[in-house]
C-alpha positions as CSV (number, residue, x, y, z in Angstrom):
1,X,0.0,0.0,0.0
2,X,1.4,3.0,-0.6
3,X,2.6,5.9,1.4
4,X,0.5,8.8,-0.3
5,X,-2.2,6.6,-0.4
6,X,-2.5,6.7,3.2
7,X,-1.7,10.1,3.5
8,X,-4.1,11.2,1.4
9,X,-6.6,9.2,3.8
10,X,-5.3,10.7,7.1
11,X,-5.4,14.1,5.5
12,X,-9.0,13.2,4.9
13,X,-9.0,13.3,1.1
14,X,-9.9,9.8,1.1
15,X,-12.1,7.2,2.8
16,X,-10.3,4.3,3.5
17,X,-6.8,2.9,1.7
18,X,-6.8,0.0,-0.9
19,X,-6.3,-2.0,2.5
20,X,-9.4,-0.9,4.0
21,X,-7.4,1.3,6.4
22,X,-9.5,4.4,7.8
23,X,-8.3,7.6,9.1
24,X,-9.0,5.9,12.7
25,X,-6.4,3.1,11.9
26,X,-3.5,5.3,11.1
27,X,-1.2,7.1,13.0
28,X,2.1,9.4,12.1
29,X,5.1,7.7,14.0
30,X,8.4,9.2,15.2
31,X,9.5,9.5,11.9
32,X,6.6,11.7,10.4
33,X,5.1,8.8,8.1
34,X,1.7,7.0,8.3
35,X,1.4,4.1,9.4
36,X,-1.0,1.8,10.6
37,X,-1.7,2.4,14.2
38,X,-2.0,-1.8,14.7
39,X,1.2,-2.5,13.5
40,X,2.9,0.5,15.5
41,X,1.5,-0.9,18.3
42,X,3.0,-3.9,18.0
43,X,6.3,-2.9,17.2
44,X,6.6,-0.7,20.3
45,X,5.0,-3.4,22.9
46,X,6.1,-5.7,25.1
47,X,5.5,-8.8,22.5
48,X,8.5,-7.4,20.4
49,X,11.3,-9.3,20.7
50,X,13.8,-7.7,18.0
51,X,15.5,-5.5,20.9
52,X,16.7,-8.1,22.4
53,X,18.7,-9.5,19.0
54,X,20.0,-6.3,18.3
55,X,22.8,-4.5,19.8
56,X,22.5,-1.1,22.4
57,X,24.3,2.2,21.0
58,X,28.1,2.3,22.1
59,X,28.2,-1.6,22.6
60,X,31.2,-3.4,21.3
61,X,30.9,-6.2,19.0
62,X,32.3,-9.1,20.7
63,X,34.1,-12.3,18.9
64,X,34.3,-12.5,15.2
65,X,30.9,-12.1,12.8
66,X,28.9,-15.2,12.1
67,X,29.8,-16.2,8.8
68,X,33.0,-15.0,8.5
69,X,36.0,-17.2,7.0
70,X,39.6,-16.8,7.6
71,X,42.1,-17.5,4.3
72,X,44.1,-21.3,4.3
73,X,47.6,-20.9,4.4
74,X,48.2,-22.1,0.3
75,X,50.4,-25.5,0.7
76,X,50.0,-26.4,-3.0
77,X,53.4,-25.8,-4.6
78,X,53.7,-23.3,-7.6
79,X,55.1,-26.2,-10.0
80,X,51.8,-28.2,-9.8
81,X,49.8,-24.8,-10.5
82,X,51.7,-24.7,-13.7
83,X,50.6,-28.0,-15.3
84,X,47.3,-27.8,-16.5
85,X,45.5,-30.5,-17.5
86,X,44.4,-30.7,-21.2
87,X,40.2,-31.4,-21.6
88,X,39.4,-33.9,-23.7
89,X,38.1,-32.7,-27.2
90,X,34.5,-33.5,-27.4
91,X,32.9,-34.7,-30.8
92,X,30.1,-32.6,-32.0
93,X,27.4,-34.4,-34.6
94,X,27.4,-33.4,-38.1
95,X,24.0,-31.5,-38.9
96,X,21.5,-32.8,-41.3
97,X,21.0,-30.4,-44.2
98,X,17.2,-30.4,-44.3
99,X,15.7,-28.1,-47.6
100,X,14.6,-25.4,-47.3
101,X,10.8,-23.9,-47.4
102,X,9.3,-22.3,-49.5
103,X,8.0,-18.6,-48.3
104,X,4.2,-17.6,-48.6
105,X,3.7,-14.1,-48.0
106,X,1.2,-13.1,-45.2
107,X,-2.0,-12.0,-46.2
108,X,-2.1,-8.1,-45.0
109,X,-5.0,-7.3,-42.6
110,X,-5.6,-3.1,-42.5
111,X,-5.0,-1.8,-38.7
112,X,-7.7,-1.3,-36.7
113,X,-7.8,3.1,-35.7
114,X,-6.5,3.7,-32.3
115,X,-9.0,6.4,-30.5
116,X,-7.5,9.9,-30.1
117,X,-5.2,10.3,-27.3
118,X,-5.7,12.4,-24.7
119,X,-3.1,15.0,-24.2
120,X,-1.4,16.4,-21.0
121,X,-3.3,19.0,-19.2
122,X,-3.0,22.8,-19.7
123,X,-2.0,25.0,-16.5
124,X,-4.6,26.1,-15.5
125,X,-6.9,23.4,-16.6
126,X,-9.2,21.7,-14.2
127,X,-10.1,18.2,-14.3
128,X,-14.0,17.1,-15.1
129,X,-14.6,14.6,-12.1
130,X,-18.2,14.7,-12.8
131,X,-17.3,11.3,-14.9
132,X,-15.5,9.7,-12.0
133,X,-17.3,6.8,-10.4
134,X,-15.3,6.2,-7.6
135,X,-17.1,6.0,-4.2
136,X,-14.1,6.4,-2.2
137,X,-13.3,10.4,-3.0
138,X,-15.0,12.5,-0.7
139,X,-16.6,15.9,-2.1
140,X,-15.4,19.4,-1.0
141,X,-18.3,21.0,1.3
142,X,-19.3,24.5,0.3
143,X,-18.4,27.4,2.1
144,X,-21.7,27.7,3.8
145,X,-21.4,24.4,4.9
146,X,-17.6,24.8,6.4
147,X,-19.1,28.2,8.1
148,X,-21.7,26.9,10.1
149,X,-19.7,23.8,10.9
150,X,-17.1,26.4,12.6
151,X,-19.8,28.1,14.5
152,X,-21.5,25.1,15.7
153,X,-18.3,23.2,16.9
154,X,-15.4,25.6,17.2
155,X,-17.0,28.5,18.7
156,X,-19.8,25.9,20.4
157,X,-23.3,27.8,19.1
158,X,-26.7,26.3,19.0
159,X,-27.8,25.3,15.1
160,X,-30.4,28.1,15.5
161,X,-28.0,30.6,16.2
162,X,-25.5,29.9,13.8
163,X,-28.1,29.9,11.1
164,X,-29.3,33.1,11.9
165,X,-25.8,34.8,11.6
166,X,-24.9,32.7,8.6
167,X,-28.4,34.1,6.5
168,X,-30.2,32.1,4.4
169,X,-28.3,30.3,1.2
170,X,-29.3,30.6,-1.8
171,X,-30.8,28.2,-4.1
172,X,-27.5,27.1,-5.9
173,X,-25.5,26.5,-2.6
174,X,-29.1,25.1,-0.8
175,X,-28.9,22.3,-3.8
176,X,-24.9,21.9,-3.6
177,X,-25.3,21.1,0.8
178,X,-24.0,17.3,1.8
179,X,-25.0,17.7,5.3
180,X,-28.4,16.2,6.3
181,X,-28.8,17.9,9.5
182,X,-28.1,21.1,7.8
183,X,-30.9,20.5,5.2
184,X,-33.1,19.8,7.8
185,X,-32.7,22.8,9.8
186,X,-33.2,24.6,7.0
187,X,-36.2,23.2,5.3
């Protein structure tokens, strides 16, 4: 799963990864990346026994590396590194010499036309995501929407209240609201 996939679900851009991770699951760790707030709890718990194997800071490594090989002293003598033995030749099969066929040229079948390809966006070109079909993108909430949200949690007013200070929407951004309890209020 990828990184910016799940940042883009803890940022809230998302619903839930291609894991099925929500934003409750993840959880930034020491190091600043998401991660998944399971795992990092099991890597920091008791249950984790990889401390143990590895070494503290400013230990010393004691006895030689597992692994490791030391050189053999060379007791072959130089004069019987300078015969070489000869390999016996090896005999190869002759070939059969089979005629050759004749060549029939392919019948030519016209190429299907490849559709138009789209082209790189311009700067300043906005993509159309009215065509996208994907359940998982959440949709911007208008400004009216962002505003009475502010009043009713941050600054902790009634619904009544807030609604009265915001004004009545009009009808574009009255058909554009996503929050039920909003269009409730309101009709």
């Amino acid at each position: 799963m990828p990184q910016k996939e799940r940042l883009r679900v803890f940022n809230g851009e998302l619903k839930k990864t291609s894991g099925g991770l929500t934003k409750n699951d993840l959880v930034k760790n020491k190091r600043g990346k998401v991660v998944s707030k399971k795992k990092s709890g099991q890597a920091v718990g008791v249950e984790n026994n990889l401390g143990s194997w590895l070494r503290s800071k400013g230990d010393k490594f004691s006895g030689k590396p597992r692994g490791f090989k030391e050189e053999e002293p060379d007791d072959r003598d130089d004069e019987k590194l300078a015969v070489v033995p000869e390999k016996p030749k090896k005999v190869v099969p002759k070939k059969k010499v089979v005629p050759k066929k004749k060549i029939v040229p392919k019948k030519i079948v016209p190429k299907k036309k490849k559709s138009a390809k789209v082209g790189p966006m311009k700067p300043g070109e906005v993509k159309d995501l009215s065509k996208v079909s994907v359940g998982n993108i959440v949709v911007a909430k208008t400004d009216y929407e962002l505003n009475w949200e502010y009043y009713t949690n941050t600054k902790k007013m009634s619904a009544e209240k807030a609604l009265k200070k915001l004004g009545k929407p009009s009808a574009d951004v009255l058909a554009k609201l996503q929050s039920k309890k909003l269009k409730n209020l309101l009709a």
